[in-house]
N, C-alpha and C positions, 0 to 999 in steps of 0.2 A: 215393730211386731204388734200385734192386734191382741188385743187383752181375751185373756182366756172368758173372760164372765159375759163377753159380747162376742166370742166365737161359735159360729154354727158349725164349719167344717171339724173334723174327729183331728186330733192333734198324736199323733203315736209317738210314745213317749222311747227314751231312749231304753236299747235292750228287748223292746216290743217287737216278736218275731212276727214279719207279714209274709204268706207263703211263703216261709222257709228264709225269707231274708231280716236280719236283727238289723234292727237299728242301731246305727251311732252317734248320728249327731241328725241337726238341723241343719242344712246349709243355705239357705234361704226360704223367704215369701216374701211373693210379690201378689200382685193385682191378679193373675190369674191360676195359681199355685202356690202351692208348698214341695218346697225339694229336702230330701235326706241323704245322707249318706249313710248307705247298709253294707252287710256284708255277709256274701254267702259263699261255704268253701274256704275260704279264706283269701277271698278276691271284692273288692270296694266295687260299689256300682253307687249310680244315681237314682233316688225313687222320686218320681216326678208327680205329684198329686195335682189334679184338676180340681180345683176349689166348687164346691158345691153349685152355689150361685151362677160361674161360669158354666159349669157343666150342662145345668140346664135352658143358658141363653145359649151357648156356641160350642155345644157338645157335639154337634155335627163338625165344625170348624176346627174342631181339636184335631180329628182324624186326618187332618192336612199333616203333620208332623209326622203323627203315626209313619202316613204313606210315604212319607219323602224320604222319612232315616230308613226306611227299610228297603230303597234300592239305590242308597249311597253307600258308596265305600270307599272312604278316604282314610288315612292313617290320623289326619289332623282333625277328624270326627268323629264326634261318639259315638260307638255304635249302638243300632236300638236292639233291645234286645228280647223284651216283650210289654202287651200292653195288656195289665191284669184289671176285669171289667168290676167293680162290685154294683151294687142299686143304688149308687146316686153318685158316683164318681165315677173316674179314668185314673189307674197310675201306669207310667208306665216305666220301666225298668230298662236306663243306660248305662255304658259303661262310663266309668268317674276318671275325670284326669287328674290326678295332684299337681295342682298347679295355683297360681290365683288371678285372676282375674285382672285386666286393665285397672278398672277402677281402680281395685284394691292397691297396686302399685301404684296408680298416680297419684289421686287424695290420701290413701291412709301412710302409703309408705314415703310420699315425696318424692318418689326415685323421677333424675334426669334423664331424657333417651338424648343421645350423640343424635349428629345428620345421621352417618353411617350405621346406628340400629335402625331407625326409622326408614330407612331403606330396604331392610335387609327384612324386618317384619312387613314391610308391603308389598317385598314380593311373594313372602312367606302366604299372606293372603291373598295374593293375585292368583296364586296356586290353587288354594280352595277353588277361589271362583271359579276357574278354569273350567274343574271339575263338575263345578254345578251347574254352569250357564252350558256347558256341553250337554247334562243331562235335560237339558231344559225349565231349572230351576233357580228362582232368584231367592234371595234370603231372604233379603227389606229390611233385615234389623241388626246391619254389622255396629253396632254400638261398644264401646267400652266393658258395661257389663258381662257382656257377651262373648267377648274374646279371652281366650285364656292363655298366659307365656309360662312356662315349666322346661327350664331350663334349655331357653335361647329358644325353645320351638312354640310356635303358634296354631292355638287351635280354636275353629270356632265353635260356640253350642248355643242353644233356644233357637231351635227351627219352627216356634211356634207362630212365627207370621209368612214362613217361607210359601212359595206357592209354584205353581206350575205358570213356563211363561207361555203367555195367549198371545202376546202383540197389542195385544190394547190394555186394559187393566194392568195386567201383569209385564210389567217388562227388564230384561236385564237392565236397564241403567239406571234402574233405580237403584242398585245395588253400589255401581261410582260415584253419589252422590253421599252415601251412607261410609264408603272407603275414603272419601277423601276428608270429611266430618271427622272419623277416624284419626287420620294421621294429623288434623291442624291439631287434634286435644296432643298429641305424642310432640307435637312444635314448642306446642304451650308450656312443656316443665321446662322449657329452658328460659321463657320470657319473662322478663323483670321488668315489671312498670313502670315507667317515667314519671308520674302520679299526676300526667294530664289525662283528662276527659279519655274514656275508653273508645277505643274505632274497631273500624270491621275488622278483622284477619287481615285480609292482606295490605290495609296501612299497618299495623302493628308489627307482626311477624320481621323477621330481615332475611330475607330466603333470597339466592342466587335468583336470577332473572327468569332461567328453564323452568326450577324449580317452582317459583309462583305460578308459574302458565300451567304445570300440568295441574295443580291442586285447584287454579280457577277453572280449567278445565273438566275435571272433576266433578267439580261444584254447578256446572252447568251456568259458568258466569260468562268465561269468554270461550266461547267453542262449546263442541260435545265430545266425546269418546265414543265411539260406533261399537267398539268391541272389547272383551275385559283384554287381548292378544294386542291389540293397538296399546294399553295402557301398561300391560307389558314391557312391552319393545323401549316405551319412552323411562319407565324405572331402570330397566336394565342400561340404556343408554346415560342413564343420570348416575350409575356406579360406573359409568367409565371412563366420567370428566376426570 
């Protein structure tokens, strides 16, 4: 957390009503915001503040989000709900999932995933993609942070790097790269060191034969995946050994 005596951006404290929505809590800051949790109605949302300094190097680039939550409609997506402008920031106002976050369940809480979760949440994500790579949108940033499990269901949020895909710059598989990243951290709570010298993933890992192919697959190590429906086909095939 960045010390109040060295913060530029406005910090709204808890109970402080911003049109019409009171604050509760802090839910994070990072490098490019500040998030809260408010509540208006008696319905929890997300206020996503655009950190000053951001604001005015990539306050053009922020409008990427804007546009992309607001012609997505997934169940496993937040929806946006508006973007309140003031004179030297952006916030904009989601819906909030009560849930916690990958991270939070692998480092703070320890929790182990079975083969069979890790399954079962990649296809849960393959779903999203689906959806987005059909609207012609790649994420780029399925990271742990990022994901959230609330009870057995998966959902993604920060579509602040998402983009529209062109074929060059932008491309769906960079998105499989980021999924499969994804699932080696969900491998990892089950691995216990031998306390030799640390190796890549797939010496460490002990994953059925299929199973390393498609994550080096993935990974863009041995092969490529052409489409998120190919990588599909091969999860759903790997719940049917």
């Amino acid at each position: 957390m960045v010390l109040d005596i060295f913060r530029k951006d406005k910090l709204y404290p808890v109970h402080h009503k911003l049109f019409g929505y009171e604050i509760l809590s802090i839910l994070g800051e990072g490098r490019y915001g500040i998030c809260y949790i408010a509540e208006k109605d008696g319905k929890k949302y997300v206020l996503k503040q655009l950190k000053l300094k951001m604001f005015k190097k990539i306050g053009h680039k922020a409008e990427f989000e804007e546009k992309i939550l607001s012609c997505v409609s997934h169940e496993r997506i937040p929806r946006f709900i508006q973007n309140i402008k003031t004179c030297d920031s952006s916030i904009y106002i989601m819906d909030f999932i009560d849930g916690k976050t990958f991270e939070e369940i692998i480092f703070a809480d320890g929790r182990v995933f079975s083969v069979g979760e890790i399954h079962d949440i990649a296809l849960q994500l393959i779903d999203i993609l689906k959806h987005l790579h059909g609207l012609g949108i790649v994420h780029r940033d399925i990271r742990v942070p990022n994901v959230v499990y609330s009870a057995g269901r998966v959902y993604l949020v920060d579509f602040g790097l998402a983009r529209h895909i062109d074929g060059r710059k932008y491309t769906a598989d960079v998105d499989f790269s980021y999924l499969g990243d994804f699932l080696i951290h969900l491998h990892y709570t089950s691995f216990k060191p031998s306390g030799k010298k640390s190796r890549p993933w797939y010496d460490e890992l002990e994953l059925p034969d299929r199973e390393m192919l498609i994550l080096k697959k993935l990974m863009g190590i041995d092969g490529k995946y052409e489409s998120i429906c190919e990588v599909e086909n091969d999860f759903i095939d790997l719940k049917t050994i």
